[in-house]
PyMOL Python script that loads the backbone (N, CA, C, O; Angstrom):
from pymol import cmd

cmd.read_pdbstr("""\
ATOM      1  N   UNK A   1     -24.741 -49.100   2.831  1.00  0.00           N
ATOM      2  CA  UNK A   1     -25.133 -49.345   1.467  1.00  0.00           C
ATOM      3  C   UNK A   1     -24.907 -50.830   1.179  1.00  0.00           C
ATOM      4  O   UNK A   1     -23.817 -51.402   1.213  1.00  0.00           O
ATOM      5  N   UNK A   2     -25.825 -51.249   0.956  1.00  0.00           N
ATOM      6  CA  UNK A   2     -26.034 -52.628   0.278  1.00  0.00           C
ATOM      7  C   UNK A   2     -25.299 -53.070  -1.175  1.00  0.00           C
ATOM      8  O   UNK A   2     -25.779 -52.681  -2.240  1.00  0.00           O
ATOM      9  N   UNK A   3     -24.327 -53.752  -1.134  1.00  0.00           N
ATOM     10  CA  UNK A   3     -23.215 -54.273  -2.532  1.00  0.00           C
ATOM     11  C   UNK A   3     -23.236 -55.403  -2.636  1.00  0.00           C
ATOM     12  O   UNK A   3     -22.970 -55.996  -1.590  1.00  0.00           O
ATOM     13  N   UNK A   4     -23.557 -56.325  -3.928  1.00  0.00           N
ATOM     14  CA  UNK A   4     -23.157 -57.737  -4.139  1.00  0.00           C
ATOM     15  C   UNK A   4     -22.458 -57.435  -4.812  1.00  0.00           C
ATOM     16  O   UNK A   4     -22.667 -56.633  -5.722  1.00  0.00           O
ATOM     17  N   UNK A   5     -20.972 -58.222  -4.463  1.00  0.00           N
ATOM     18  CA  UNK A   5     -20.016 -58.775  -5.366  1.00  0.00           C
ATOM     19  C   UNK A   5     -19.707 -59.993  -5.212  1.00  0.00           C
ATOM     20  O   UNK A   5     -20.006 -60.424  -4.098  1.00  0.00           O
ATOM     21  N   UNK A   6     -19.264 -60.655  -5.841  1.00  0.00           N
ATOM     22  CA  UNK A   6     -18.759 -61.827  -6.104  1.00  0.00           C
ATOM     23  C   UNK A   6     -16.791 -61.691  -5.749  1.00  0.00           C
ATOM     24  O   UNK A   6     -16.016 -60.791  -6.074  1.00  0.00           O
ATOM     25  N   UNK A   7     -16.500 -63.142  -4.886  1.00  0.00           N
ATOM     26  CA  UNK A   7     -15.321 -62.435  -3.862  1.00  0.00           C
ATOM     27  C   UNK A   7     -14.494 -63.914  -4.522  1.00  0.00           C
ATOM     28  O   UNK A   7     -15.393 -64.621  -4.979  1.00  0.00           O
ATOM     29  N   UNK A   8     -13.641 -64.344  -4.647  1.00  0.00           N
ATOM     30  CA  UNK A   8     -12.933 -65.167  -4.757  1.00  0.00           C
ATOM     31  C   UNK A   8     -12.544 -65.957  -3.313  1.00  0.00           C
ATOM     32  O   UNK A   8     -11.685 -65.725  -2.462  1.00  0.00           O
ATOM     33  N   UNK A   9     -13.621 -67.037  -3.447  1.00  0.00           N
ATOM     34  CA  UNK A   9     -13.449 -67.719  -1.478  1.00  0.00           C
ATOM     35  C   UNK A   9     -11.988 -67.899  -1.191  1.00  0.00           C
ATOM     36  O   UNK A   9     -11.619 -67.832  -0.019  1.00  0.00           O
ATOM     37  N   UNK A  10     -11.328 -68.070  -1.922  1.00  0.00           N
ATOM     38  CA  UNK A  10     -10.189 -68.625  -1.181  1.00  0.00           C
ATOM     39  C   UNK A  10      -9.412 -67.421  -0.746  1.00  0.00           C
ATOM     40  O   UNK A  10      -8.834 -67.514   0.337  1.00  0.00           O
ATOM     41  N   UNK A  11      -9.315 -66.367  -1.384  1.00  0.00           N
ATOM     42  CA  UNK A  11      -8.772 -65.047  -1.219  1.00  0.00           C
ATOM     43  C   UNK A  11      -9.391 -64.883  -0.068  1.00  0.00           C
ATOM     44  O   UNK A  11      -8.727 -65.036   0.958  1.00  0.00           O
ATOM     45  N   UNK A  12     -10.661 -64.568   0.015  1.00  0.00           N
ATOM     46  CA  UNK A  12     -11.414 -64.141   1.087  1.00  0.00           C
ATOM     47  C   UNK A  12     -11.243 -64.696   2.462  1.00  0.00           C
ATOM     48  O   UNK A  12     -11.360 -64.083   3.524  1.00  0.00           O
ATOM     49  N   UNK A  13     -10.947 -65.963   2.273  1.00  0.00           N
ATOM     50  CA  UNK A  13     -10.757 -66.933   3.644  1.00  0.00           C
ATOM     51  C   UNK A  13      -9.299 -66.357   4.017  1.00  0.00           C
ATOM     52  O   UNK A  13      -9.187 -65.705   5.055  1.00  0.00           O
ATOM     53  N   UNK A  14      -8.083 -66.604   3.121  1.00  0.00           N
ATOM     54  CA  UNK A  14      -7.035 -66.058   3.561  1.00  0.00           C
ATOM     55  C   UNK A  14      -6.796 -64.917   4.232  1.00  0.00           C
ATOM     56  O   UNK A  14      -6.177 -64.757   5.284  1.00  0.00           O
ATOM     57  N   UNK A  15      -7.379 -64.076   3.484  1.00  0.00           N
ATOM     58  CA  UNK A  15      -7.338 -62.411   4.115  1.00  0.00           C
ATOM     59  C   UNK A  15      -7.982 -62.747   5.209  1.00  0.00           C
ATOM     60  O   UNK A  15      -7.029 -62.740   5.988  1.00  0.00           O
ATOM     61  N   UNK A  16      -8.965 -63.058   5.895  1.00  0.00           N
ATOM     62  CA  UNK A  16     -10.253 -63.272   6.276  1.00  0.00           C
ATOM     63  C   UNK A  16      -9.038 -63.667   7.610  1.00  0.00           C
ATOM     64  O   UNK A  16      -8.614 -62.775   8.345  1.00  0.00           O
ATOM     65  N   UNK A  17      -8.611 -65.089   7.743  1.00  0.00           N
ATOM     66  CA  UNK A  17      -7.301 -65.725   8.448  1.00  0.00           C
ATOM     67  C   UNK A  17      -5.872 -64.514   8.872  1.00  0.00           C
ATOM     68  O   UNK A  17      -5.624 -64.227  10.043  1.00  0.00           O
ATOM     69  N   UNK A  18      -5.349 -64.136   8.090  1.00  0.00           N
ATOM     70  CA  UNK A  18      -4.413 -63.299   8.418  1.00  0.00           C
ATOM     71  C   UNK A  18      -4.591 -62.321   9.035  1.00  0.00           C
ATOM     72  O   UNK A  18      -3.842 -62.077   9.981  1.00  0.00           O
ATOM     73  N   UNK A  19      -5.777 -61.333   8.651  1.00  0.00           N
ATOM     74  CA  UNK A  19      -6.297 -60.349   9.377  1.00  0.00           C
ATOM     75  C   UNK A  19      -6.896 -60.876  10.401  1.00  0.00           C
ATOM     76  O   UNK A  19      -6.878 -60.050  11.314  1.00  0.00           O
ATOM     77  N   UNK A  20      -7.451 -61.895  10.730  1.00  0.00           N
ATOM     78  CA  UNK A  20      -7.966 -62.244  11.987  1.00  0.00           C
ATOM     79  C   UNK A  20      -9.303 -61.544  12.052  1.00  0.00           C
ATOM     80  O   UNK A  20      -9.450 -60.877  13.076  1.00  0.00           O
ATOM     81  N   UNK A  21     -10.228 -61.540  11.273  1.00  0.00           N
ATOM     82  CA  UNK A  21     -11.039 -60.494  11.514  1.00  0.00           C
ATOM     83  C   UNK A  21     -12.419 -61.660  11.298  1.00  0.00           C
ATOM     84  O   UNK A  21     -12.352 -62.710  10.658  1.00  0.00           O
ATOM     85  N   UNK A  22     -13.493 -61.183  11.943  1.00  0.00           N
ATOM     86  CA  UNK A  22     -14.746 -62.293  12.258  1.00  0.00           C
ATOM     87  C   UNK A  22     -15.451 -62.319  11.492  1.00  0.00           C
ATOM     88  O   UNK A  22     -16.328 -63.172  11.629  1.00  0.00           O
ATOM     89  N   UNK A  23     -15.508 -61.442  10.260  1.00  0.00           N
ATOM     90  CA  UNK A  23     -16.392 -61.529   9.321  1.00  0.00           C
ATOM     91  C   UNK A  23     -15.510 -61.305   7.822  1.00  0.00           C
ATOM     92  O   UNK A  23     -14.312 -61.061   7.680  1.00  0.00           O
ATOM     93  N   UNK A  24     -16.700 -61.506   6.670  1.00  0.00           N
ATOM     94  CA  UNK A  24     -16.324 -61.356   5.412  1.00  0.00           C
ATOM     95  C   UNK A  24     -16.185 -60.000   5.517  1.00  0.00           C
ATOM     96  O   UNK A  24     -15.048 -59.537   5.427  1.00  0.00           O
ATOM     97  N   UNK A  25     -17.230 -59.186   5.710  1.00  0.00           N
ATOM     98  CA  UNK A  25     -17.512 -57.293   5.776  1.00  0.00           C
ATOM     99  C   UNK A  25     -16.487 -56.871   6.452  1.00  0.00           C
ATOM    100  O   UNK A  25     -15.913 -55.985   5.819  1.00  0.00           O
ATOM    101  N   UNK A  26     -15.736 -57.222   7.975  1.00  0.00           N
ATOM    102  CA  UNK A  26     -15.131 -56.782   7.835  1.00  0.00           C
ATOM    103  C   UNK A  26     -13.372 -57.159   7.388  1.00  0.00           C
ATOM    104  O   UNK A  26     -12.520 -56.305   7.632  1.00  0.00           O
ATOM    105  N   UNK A  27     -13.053 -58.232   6.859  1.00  0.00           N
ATOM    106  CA  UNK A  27     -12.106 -58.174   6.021  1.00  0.00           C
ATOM    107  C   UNK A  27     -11.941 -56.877   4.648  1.00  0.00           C
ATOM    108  O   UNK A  27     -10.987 -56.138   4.405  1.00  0.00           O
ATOM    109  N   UNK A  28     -13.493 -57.024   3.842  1.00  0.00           N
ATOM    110  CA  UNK A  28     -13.121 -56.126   2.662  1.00  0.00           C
ATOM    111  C   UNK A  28     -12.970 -54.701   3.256  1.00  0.00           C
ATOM    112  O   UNK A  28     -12.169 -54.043   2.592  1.00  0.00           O
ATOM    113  N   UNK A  29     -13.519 -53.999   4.349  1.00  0.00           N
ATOM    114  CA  UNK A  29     -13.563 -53.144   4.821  1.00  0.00           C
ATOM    115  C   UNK A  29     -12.260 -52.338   5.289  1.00  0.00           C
ATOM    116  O   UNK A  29     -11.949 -51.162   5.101  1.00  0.00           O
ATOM    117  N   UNK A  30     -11.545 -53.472   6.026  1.00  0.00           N
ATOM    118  CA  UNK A  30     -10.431 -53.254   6.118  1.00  0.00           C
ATOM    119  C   UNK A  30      -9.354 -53.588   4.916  1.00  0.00           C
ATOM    120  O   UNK A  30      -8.205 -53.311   5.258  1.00  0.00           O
ATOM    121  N   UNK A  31      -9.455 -54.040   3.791  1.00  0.00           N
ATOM    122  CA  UNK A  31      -8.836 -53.852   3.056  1.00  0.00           C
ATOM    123  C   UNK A  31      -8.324 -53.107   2.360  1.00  0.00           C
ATOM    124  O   UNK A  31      -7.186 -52.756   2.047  1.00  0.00           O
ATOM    125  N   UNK A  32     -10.315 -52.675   1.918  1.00  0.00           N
ATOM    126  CA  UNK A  32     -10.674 -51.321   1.421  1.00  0.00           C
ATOM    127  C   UNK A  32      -9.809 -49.995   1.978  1.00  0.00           C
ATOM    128  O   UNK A  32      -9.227 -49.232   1.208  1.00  0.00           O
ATOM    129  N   UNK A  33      -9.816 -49.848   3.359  1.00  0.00           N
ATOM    130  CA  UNK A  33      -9.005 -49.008   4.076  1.00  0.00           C
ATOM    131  C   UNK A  33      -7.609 -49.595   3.734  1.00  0.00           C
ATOM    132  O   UNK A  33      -7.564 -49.140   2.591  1.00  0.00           O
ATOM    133  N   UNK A  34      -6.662 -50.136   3.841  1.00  0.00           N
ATOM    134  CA  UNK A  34      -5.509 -50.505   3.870  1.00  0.00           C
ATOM    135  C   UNK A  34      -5.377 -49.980   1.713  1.00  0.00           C
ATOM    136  O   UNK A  34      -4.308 -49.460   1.395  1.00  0.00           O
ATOM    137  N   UNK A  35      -6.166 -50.127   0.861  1.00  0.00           N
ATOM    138  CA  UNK A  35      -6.107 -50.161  -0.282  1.00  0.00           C
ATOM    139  C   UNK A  35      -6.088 -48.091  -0.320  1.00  0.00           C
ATOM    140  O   UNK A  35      -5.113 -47.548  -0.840  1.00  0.00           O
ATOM    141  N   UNK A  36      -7.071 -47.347   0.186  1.00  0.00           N
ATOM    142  CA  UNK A  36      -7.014 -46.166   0.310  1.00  0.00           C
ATOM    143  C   UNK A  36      -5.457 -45.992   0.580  1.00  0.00           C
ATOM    144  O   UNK A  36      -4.577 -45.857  -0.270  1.00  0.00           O
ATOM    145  N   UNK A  37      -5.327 -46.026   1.950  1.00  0.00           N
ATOM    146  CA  UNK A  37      -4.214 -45.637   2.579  1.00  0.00           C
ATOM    147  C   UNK A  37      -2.935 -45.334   1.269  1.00  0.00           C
ATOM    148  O   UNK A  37      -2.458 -44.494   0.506  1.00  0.00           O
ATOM    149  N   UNK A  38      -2.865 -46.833   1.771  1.00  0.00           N
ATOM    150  CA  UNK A  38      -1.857 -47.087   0.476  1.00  0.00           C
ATOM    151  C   UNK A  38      -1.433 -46.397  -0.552  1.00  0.00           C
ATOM    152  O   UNK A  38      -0.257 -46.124  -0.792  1.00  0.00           O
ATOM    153  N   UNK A  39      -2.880 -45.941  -1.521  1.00  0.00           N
ATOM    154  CA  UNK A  39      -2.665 -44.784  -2.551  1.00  0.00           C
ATOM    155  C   UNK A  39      -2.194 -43.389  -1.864  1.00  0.00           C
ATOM    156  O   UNK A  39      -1.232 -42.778  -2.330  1.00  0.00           O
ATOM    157  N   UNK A  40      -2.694 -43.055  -1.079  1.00  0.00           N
ATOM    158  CA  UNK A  40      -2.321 -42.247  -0.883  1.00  0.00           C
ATOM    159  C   UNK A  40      -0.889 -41.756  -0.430  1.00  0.00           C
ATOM    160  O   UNK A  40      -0.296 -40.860  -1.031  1.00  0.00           O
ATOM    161  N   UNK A  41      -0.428 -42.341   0.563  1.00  0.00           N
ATOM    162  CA  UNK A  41       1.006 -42.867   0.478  1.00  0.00           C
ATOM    163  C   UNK A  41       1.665 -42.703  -0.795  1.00  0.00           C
ATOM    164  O   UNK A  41       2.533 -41.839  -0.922  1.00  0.00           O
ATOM    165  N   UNK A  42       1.247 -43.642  -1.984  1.00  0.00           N
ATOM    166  CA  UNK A  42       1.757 -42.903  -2.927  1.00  0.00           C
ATOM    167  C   UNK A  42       2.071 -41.824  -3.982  1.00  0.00           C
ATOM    168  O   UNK A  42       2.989 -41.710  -4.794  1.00  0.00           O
ATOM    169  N   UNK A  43       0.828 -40.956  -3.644  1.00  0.00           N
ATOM    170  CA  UNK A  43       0.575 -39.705  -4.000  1.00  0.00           C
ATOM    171  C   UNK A  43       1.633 -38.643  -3.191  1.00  0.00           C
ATOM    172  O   UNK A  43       2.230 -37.735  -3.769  1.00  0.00           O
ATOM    173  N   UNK A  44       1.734 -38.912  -1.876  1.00  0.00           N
ATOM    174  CA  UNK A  44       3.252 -38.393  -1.198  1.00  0.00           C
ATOM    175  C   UNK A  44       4.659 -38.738  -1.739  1.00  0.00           C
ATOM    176  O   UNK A  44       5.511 -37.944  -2.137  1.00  0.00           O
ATOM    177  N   UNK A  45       4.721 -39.957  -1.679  1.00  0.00           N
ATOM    178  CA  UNK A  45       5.783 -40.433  -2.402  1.00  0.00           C
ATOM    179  C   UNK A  45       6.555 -39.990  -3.464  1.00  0.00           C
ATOM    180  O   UNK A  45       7.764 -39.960  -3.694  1.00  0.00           O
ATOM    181  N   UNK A  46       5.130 -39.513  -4.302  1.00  0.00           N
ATOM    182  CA  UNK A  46       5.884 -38.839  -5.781  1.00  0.00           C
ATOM    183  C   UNK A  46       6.513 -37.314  -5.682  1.00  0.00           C
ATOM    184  O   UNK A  46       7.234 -36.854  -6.568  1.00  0.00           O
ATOM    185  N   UNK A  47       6.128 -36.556  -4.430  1.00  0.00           N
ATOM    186  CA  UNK A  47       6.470 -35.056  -4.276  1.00  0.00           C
ATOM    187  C   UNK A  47       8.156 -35.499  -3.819  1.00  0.00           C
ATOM    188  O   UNK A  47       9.096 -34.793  -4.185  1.00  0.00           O
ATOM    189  N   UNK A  48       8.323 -36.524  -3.136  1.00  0.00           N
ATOM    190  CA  UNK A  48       9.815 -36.464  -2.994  1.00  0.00           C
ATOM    191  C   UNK A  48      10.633 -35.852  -4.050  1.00  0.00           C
ATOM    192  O   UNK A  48      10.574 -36.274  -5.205  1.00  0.00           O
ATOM    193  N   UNK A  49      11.303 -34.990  -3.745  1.00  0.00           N
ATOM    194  CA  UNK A  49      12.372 -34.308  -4.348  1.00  0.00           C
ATOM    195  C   UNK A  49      12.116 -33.127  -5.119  1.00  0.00           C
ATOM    196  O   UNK A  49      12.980 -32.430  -5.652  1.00  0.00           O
ATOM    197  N   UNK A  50      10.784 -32.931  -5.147  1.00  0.00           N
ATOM    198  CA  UNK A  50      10.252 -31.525  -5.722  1.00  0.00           C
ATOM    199  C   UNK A  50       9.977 -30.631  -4.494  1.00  0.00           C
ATOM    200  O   UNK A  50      10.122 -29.443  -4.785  1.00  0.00           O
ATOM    201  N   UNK A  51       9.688 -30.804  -3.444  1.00  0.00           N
ATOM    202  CA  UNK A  51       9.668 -29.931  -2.706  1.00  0.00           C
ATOM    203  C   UNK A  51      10.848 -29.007  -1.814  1.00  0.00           C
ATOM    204  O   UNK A  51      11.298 -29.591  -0.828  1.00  0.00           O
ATOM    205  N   UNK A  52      11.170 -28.156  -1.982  1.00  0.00           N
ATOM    206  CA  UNK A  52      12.116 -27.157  -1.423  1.00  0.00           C
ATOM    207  C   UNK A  52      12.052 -27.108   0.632  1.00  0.00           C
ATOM    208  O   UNK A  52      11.048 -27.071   1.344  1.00  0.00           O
ATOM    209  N   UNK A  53      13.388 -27.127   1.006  1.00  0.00           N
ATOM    210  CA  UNK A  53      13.610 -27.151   2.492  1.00  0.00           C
ATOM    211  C   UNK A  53      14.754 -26.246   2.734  1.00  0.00           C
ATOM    212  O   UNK A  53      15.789 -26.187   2.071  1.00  0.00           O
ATOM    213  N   UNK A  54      14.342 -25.365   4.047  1.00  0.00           N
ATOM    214  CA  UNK A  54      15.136 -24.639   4.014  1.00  0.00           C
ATOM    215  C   UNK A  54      15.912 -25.535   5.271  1.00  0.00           C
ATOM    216  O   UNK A  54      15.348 -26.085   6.217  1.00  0.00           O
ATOM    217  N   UNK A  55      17.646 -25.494   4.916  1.00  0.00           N
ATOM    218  CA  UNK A  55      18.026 -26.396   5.708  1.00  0.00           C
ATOM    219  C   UNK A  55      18.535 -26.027   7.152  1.00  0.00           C
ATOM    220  O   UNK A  55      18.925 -26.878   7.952  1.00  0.00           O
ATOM    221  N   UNK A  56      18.489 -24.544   7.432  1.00  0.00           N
ATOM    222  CA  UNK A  56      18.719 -23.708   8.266  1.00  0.00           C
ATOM    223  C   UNK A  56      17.399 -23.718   9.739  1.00  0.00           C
ATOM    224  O   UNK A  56      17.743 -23.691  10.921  1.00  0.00           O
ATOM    225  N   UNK A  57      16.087 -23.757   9.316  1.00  0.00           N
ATOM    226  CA  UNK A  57      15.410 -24.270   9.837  1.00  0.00           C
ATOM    227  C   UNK A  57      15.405 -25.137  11.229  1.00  0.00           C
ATOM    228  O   UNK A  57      16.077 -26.146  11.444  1.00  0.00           O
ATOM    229  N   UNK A  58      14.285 -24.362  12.311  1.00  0.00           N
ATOM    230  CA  UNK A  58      14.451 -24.343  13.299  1.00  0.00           C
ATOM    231  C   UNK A  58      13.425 -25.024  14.154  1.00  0.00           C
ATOM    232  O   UNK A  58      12.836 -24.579  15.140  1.00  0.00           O
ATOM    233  N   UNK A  59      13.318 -26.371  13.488  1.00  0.00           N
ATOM    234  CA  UNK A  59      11.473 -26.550  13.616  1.00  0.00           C
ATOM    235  C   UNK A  59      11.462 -27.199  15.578  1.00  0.00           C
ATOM    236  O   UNK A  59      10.506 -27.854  15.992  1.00  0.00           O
ATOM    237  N   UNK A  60      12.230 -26.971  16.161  1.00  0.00           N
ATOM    238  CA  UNK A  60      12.349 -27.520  17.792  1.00  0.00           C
ATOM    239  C   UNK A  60      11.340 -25.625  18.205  1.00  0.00           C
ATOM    240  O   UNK A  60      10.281 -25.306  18.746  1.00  0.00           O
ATOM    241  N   UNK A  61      12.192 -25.087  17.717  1.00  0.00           N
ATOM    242  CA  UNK A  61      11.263 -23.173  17.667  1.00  0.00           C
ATOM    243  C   UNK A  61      10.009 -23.168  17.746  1.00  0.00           C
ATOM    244  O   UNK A  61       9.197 -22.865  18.620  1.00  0.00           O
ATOM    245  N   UNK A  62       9.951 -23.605  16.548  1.00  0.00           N
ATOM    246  CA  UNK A  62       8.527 -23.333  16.055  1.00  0.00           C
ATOM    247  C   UNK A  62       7.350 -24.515  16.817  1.00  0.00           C
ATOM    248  O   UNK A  62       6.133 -24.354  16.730  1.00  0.00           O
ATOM    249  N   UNK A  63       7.882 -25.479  17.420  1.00  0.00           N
ATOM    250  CA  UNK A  63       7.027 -25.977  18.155  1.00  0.00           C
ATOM    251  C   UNK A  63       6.999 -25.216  19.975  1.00  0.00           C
ATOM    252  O   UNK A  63       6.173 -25.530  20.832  1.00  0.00           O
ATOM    253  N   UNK A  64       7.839 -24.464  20.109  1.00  0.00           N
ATOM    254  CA  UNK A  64       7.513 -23.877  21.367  1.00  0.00           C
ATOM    255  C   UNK A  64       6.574 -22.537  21.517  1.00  0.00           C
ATOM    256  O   UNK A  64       6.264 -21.871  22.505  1.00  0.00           O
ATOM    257  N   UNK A  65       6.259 -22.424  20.151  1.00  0.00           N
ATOM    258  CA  UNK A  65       5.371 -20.996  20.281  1.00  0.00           C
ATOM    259  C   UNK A  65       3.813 -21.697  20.080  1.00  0.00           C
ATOM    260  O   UNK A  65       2.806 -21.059  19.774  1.00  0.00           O
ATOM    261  N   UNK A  66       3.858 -22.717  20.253  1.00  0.00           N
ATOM    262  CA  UNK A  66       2.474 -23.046  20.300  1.00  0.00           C
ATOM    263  C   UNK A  66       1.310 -22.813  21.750  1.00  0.00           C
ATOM    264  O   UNK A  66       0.129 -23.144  21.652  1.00  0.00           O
TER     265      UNK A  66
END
""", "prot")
cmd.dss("prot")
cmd.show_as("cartoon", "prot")
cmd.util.cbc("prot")
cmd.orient("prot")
């Protein structure tokens, strides 16, 4: 899919430099991905401490019945 945006060059060059990457496309691309990730990560983040563990749990077990 075809997108014009307007990129802030100097941002773009930096990222562009650090990531090491050969193009503009794929800098945002990989950003884009690194920007996903990220959220999501924090969507895990927030279940910390609401979720229940049983501490008895035998999970070395439960990987041998596979």
């Amino acid at each position: 899919m075809a997108t014009n945006i307007q990129l802030d060059e100097e941002l773009i060059s930096e990222a562009q430099k650090l990531g090491n990457h050969a193009s503009k496309r794929a800098t945002v691309e990989d950003a884009l991905r690194e920007y996903v990730q990220r959220r999501k990560q924090m969507e895990v983040i927030k279940l910390f401490g609401q979720i229940d563990f049983e501490e008895g749990h035998d999970y070395k077990s439960a990987r041998k019945r596979r």
